[in-house]
N, C-alpha and C positions, 0 to 999 in steps of 0.2 A: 733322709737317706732313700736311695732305693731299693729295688725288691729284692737284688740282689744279696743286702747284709743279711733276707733270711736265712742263704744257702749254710749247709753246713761243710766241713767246719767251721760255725758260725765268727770266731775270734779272729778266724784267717780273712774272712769274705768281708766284715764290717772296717778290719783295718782297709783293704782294696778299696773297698766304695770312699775311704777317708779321703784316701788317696787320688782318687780320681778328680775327688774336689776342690785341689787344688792344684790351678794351672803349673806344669813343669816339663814344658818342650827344654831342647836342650839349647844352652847356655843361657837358661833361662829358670834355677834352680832354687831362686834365695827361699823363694816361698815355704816349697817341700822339706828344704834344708831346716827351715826355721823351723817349724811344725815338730820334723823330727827330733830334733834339739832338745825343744822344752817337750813333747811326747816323754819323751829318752827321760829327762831327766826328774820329772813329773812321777816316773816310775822308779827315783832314787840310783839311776843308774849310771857311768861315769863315763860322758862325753870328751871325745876329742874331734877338733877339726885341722885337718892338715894345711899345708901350705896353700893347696892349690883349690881346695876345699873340700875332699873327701870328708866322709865323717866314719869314728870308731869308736862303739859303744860295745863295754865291757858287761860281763854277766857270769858271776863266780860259779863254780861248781854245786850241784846237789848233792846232799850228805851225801856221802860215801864212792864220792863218783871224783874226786878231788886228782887221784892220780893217775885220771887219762889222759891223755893228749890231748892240744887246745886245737880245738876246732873255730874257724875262722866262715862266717856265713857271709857270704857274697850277692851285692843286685847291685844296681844303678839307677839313680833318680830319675834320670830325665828320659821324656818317650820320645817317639815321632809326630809330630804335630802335619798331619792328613788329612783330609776333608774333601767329599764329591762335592761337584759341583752342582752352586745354588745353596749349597747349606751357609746359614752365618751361624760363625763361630769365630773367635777371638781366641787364640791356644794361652795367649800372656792375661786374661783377664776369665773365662766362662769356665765353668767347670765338665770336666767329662760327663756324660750323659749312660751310662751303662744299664743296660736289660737282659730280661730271658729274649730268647728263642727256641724254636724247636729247629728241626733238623731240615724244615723247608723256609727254615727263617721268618718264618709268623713267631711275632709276638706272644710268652707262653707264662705261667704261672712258673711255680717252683716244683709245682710237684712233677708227677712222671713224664708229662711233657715238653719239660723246661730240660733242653739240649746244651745249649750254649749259653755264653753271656758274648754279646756284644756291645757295640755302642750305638748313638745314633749320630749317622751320618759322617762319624768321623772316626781316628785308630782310638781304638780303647785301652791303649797304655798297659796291656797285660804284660806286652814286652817295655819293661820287666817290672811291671809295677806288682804282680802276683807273688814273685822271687820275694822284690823287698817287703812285700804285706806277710808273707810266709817269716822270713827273720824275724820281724818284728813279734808277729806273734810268737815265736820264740822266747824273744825276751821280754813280754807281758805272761807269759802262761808261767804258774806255781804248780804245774803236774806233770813236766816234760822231762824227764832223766837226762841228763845231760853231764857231759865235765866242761871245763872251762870253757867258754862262748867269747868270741869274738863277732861284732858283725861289721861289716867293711860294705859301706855304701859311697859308692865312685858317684862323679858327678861327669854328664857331658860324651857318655858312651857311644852315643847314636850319630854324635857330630865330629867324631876324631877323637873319642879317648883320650882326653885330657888329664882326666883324673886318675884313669890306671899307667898314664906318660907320668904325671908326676909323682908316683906314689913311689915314697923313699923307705928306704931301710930302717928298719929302728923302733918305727909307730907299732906294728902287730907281734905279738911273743908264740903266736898261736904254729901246730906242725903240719894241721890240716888245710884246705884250704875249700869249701864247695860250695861252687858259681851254679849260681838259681837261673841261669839267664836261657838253657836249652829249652825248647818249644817241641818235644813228642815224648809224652811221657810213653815208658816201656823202652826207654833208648837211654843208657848213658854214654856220656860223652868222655871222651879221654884226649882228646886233639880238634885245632880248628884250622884253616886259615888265613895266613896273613892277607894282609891288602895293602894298597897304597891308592893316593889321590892323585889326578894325573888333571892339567888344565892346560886347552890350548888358546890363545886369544890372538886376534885378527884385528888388524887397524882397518875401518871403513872408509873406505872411499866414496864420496856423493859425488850426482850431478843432479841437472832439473830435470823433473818431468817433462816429457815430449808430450807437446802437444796432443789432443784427441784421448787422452789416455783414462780411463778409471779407475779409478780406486777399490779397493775387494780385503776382508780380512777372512783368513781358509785357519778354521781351527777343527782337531779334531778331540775328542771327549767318551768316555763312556769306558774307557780299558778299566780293566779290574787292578793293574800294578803290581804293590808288592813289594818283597824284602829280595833286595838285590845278589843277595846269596842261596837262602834256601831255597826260592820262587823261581829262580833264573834257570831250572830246569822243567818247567812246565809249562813253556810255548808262550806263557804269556805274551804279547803284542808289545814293543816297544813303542810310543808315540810321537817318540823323536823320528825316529828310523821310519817310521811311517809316510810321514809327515812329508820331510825330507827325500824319501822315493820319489812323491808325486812330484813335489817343486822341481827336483830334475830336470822328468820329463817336461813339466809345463814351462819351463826356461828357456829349452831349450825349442819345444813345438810351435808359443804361443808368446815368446818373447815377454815374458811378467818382469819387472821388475821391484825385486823387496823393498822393503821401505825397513821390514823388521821382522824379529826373530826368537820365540822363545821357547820354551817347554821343558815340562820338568821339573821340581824345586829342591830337589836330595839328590846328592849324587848316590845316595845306598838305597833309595827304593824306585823302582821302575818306573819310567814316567807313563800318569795315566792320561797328558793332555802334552798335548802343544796348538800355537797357530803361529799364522805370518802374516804380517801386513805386506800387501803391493799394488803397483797400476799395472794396469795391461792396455791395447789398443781398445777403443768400442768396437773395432771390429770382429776382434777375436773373443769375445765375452761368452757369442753363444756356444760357440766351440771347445771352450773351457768347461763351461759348467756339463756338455758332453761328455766329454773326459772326465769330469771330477765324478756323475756318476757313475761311470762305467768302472773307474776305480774302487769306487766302494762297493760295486757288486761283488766287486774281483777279492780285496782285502776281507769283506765278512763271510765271501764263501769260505776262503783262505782261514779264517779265525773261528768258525761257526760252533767250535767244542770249544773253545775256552775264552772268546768275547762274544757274548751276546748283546751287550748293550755298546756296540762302534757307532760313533754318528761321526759325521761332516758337516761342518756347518759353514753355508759362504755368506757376509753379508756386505751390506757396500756402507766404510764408514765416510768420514770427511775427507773431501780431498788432501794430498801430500804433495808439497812444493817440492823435496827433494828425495829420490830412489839411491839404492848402489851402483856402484857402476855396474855392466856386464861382468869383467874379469873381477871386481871382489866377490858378485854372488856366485858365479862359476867355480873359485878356488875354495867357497867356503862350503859350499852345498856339495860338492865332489868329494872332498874328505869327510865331509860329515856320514855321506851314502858309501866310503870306502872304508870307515872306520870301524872294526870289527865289532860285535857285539854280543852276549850271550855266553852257551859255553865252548869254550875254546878248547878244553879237554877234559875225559873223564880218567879219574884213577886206573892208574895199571894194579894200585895193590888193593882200593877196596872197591869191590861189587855195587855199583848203583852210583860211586861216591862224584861228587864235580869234583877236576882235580883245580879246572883254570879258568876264570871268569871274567866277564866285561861288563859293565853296563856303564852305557852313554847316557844318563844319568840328568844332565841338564844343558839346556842351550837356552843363551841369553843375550838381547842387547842391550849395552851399555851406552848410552851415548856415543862417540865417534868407533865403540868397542862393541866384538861380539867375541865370546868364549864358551868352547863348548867343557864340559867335567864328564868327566868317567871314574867310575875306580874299578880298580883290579884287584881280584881275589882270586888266592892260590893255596894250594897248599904244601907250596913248593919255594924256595927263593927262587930259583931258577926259571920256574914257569911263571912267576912275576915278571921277573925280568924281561924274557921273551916278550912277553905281551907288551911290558910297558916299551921296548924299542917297538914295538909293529903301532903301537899309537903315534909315538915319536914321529917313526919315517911317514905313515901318512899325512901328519898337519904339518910337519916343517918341509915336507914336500909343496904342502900348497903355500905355504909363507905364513908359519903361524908363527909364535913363540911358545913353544910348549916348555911345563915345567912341575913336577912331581915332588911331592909331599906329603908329610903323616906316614910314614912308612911304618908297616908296626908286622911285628914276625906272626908265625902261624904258632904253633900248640903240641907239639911231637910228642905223638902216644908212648907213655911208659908202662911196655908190657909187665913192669915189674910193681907194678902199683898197689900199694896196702889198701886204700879208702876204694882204688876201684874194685878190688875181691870182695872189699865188706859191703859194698851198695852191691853187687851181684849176689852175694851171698843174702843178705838180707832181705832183696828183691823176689827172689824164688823161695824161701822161707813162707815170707808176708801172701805173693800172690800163686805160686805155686807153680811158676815157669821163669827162664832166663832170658831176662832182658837184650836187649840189642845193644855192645858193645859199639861204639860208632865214634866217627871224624864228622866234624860238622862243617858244613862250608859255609861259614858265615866268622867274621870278626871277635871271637868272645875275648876278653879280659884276660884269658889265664895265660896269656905268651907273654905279655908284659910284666906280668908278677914274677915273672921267676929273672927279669933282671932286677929285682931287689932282693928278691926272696928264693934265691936257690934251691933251697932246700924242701919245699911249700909241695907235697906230693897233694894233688888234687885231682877234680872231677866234676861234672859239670849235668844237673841233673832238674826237670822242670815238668811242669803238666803240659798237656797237645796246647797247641795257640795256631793254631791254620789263618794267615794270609797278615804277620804284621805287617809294617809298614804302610799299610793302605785304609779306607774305613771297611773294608770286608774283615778286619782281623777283627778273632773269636776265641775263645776257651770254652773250651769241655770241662763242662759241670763234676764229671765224671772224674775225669784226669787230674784234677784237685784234689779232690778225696785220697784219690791213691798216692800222688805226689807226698801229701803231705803224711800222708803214714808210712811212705816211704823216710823220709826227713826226722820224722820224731823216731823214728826205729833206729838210724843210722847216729843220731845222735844219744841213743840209749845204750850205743853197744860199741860207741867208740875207741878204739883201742890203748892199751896203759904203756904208759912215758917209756 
């Protein structure tokens, strides 16, 4: 194990390092699922796996605690499989690599200078692997007061919600319902928003290369990324949209011709890379690479607070017998640079909050196909909507086939909430101040639960995790601690039937 299972509490930190060890990107779960399984049942405790594969493991009341309300503990298997470039890593076979840090990111023991836990070189799976290491030790610990326990572990959250799509009525008896899956502890969560997937794809047209032409692949690397919800308000660089600026111009200056087209691999986290392959004239080669510096002067002046590591990199591969035509790169490269990005609006009712969000997410070619992915996050139907027609009218403006999917609702705060009075009340108890009531503008699970579970009053409650989706994501050593004495208090004082 690593240094990590020394941390305390120690029962919480050794399940996580378990966890890390074995591979579970999403739809990619059996492994984790297994583990838990015989884990779960190793411990005498009584497994169920649903249709689609969630799992829910039962855990009876402690004396005298029998006639509270069942409380139902929430996380999700599977992470984001992220990685800088140059690192090898395998997400379906190596296991997570997790450590201390301090607060400059050097490498740190556990004691007072050990800040953070990250990974190496890749995301370290805290979203939400910490949530479900938290349940878990729940239902290994014989000293936690607690009344009836439920724990409801979804599979496939990070890649479309499958498992909170299929989860049916009938399988949990519990009245509670609280989702591990928030990332700043000192915030609980009462609402999120929804999202939807949105894909446009463009038939390529070839011809041959002209004559005198060379060959060049323009990729760009180094952006920090990110989680396409909570990240998408701090300037981060998109790499598509970058990318994509320059080819414009150079299309249109220096006549390039693409050959091909990518960037990006999640449509839910920021892309920290793209390139393109094409020819250009030999005569126009020096005059490009002109330009291309003078753009990256221009983009890392432009980014200088929040990418420090932008590079550009041009290099010359094998020649290409066949490019796009002029008017396919024209109508593909135009919508891509007209296609909105970022945030589209902030809350009129909460202070700071993203109401409406984009990210252009991935571009890809496919053989005679290229398609670019976005999703859109709201916390509105409405401001979905909007969004997803202004994607609409720009790709099927330039002759795409555009088409939208996974549509899953947002989270609508009940200011009337039982469990959220008692984690506020408990919260300034325990720490001696009132927590941040809060909307989270990212995708959590609890909007889908309540088309089975109507009734399911929840709330959505986690330690700091700064930058998932990327290999910069981290947990606060700190934020653990309090988390989870947050978690054992609230289920020690859970309310009666």
């Amino acid at each position: 194990m690593s240094n990590i299972s020394q941390l305390a509490p120690a029962n919480l930190w050794q399940l996580f390092d378990k966890i890390c060890s074995i591979p579970r990107p999403s739809k990619h779960e059996q492994a984790i699922s297994l583990w838990i399984q015989t884990w779960a049942k190793q411990l005498g405790l009584s497994v169920k796996e649903d249709t689609v594969g969630n799992l829910i493991i039962q855990k009876a009341a402690t004396a005298g605690l029998e006639n509270r309300k069942g409380i139902i503990l929430q996380a999700h298997m599977d992470m984001v499989p992220q990685k800088n470039n140059g690192v090898e890593h395998d997400f379906l076979t190596d296991p997570i690599k997790p450590y201390i840090i301090d607060n400059e990111g050097n490498p740190a023991d556990n004691n007072d200078n050990g800040i953070w836990v990250t990974a190496q070189g890749t995301t370290l799976g805290a979203d939400n692997g910490l949530g479900l290491a938290s349940a878990l030790a729940v239902l290994a610990s014989d000293d936690i007061p607690h009344g009836p326990i439920e724990v409801l572990i979804t599979i496939d959250e990070e890649a479309g919600m499958t498992g909170a799509f299929g989860l049916a009525s009938g399988w949990l008896d519990g009245d509670i319902l609280i989702n591990t899956d928030s990332e700043q502890e000192g915030e609980v969560y009462v609402g999120c928003a929804g999202g939807i997937d949105g894909k446009a794809s463009f038939s390529l047209a070839f011809e041959e290369v002209p004559n005198n032409y060379q060959a060049f692949n323009l990729s760009i690397s180094g952006l920090k990324g990110g989680h396409s919800g909570v990240d998408i308000d701090t300037g981060r660089a998109n790499a598509n949209k970058l990318l994509v600026r320059f080819l414009l111009t150079a299309c249109n200056e220096f006549d390039i011709r693409l050959t091909e087209l990518n960037g990006g691999s999640l449509r839910n986290a920021i892309p920290r890379d793209a390139d393109a392959s094409f020819v250009i004239a030999t005569e126009n080669v020096a005059a490009l690479k002109l330009a291309l510096a003078d753009y990256l002067t221009t983009i890392k002046a432009n980014y200088s607070v929040v990418e420090n590591n932008l590079e550009l990199l041009l290099i010359s591969p094998e020649d290409f017998a066949q490019c796009w035509t002029r008017a396919t790169q024209a109508a593909i490269l135009r919508a891509l640079n007209a296609c909105p990005n970022g945030v589209i609006r902030m809350s009129d009712d909460i202070a700071g909050i993203v109401e409406t969000s984009l990210n252009l997410g991935v571009m890809q070619t496919r053989g005679r196909k290229f398609n670019a992915m976005v999703l859109i996050r709201s916390l509105h139907d409405d401001g979905r909507l909007e969004t997803q027609q202004m994607v609409q009218s720009v790709f099927e403006l330039a002759g795409a086939d555009v088409n939208f999917s996974g549509a899953y609702p947002g989270w609508k705060p009940d200011n009337e909430s039982a469990i959220m009075q008692l984690v506020v009340d408990t919260y300034q108890t325990l720490f001696n101040k009132m927590p941040e009531i809060m909307v989270i503008h990212a995708g959590l699970e609890c909007g889908l639960f309540k088309d089975a579970y109507p009734q399911w009053d929840m709330v959505s409650i986690g330690p700091t995790i700064k930058y998932p989706h990327s290999p910069d994501e981290k947990v606060e050593i700190a934020s653990v601690t309090k988390y989870w004495q947050l978690l054992k208090a609230v289920l020690a004082n859970a309310p009666t039937k």
